[in-house]
C-alpha positions as CSV (number, residue, x, y, z in Angstrom):
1,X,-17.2,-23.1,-14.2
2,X,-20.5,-21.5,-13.5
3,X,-20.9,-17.4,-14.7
4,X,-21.7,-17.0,-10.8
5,X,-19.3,-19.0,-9.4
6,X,-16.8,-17.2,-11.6
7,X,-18.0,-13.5,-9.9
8,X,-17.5,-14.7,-6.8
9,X,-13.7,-16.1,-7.7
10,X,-13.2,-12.5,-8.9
11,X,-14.5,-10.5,-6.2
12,X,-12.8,-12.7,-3.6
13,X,-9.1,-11.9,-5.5
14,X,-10.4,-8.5,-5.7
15,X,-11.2,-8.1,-2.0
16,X,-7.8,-9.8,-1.0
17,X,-5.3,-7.5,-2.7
18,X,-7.7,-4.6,-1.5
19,X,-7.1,-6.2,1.7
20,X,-3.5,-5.9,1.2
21,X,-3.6,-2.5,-0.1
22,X,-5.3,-1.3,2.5
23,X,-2.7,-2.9,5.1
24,X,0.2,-1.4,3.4
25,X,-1.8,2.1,3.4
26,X,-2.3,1.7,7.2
27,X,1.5,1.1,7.9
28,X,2.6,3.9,5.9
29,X,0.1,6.3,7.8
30,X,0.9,4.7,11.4
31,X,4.7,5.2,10.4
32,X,5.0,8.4,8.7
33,X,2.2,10.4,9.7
34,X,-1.7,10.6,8.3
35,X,-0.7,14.1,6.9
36,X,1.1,15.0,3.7
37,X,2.5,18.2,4.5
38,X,2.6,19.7,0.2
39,X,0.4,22.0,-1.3
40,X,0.2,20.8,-4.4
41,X,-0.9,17.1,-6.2
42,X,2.5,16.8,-7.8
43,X,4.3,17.9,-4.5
44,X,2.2,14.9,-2.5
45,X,2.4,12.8,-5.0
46,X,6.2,13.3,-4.5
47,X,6.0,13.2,-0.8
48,X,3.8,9.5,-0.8
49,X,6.4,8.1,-3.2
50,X,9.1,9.3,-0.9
51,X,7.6,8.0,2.2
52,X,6.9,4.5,-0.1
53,X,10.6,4.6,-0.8
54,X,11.9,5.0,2.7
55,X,9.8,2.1,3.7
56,X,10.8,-0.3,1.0
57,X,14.7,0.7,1.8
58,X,13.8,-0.3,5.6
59,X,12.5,-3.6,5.3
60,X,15.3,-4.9,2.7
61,X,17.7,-3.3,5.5
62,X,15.4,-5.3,7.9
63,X,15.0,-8.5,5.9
64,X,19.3,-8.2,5.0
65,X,19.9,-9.0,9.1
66,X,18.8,-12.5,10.0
């Protein structure tokens, strides 16, 4: 494979899990609120990984009911 061809394979895996990142970012915003209501980086830190948390618990609850 081409050096160029090659860049283009990259950036097009690159863009796709940005993509999905992105989406996943959006949900979490749209579903918990844009605002992180701590002070501090450690305490929203906390806070995102909560919200993350919650959200993963959901959709096994969701995915466990056919």
């Amino acid at each position: 494979m081409r050096g160029w061809a090659r860049n283009l394979l990259i950036k097009d895996r690159a863009y796709h899990q940005r993509s999905n990142a992105e989406s996943v970012f959006f949900g979490l915003r749209r579903r918990y609120g844009e605002t992180l209501w701590s002070r501090t980086w450690f305490g929203q830190f906390r806070e995102l990984v909560m919200k993350s948390a919650v959200r993963n618990i959901e959709r096994a609850i969701e995915d466990s009911h056919p």
